[in-house]
C-alpha positions in Angstrom: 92.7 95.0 103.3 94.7 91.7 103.1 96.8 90.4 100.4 99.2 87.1 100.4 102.5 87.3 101.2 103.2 86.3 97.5 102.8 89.8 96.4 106.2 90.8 97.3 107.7 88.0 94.3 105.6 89.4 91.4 106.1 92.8 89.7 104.2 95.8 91.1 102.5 98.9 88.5 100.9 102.0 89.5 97.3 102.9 88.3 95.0 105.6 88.5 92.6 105.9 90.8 88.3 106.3 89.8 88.7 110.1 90.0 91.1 109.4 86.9 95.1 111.9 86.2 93.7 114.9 87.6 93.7 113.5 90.9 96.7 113.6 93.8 96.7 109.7 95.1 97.8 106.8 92.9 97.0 102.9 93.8 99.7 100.4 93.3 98.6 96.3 92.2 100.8 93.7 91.2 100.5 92.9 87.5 98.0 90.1 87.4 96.1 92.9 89.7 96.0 92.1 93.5 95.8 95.3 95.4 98.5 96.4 97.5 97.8 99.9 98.3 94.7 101.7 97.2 93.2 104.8 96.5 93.2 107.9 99.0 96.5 106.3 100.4 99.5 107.4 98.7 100.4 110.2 96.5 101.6 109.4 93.1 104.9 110.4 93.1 105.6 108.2 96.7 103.9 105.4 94.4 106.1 105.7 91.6 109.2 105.3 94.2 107.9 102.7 95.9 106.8 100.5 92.9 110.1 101.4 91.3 111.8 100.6 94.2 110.1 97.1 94.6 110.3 96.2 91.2 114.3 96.8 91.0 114.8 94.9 94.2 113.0 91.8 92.0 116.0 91.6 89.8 118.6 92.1 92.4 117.2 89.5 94.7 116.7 87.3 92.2 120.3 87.6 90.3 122.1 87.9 93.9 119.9 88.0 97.2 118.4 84.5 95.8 121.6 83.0 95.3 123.3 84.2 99.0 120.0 83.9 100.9 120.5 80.1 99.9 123.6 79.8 100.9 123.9 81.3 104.1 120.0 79.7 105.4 119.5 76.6 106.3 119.2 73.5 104.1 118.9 76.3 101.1 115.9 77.5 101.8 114.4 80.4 99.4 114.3 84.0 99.9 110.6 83.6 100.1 110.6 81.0 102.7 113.1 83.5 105.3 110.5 85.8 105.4 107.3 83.5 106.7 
């Protein structure tokens, strides 16, 4: 499975898999729904983390990360553009 390196700047949810709540795995898309991790991979409380995780890091890096990965890169390049 690929997915574009864009996922990583858009907010991330956690869904059910097709065997529905009863089940132990969780998949994890970004809200416009690009798939990240799916089913049979990760169990739903590692999802929940993760997602959580990810989703906080958003507003840090944009509210502080952005702001000191442009000033310390060259010619103030984005947080997006260090990582390719």
């Amino acid at each position: 499975m690929e997915f574009t390196k864009d996922v990583f700047s858009k907010k991330w949810k956690v869904t059910l898999c097709h065997a529905g709540k009863q089940c132990w795995c969780r998949e994890i898309y970004t809200v416009d729904g690009e798939c990240i991790i799916m089913e049979g991979c990760i169990n739903k409380l590692l999802a929940k983390y993760f997602v959580t995780l990810h989703n906080k890091f958003l507003i840090t890096k944009n509210k502080k990360l952005g702001n000191m990965c442009k000033q310390f890169s060259p010619k103030g390049r984005s947080f997006e553009e260090n990582l390719s």
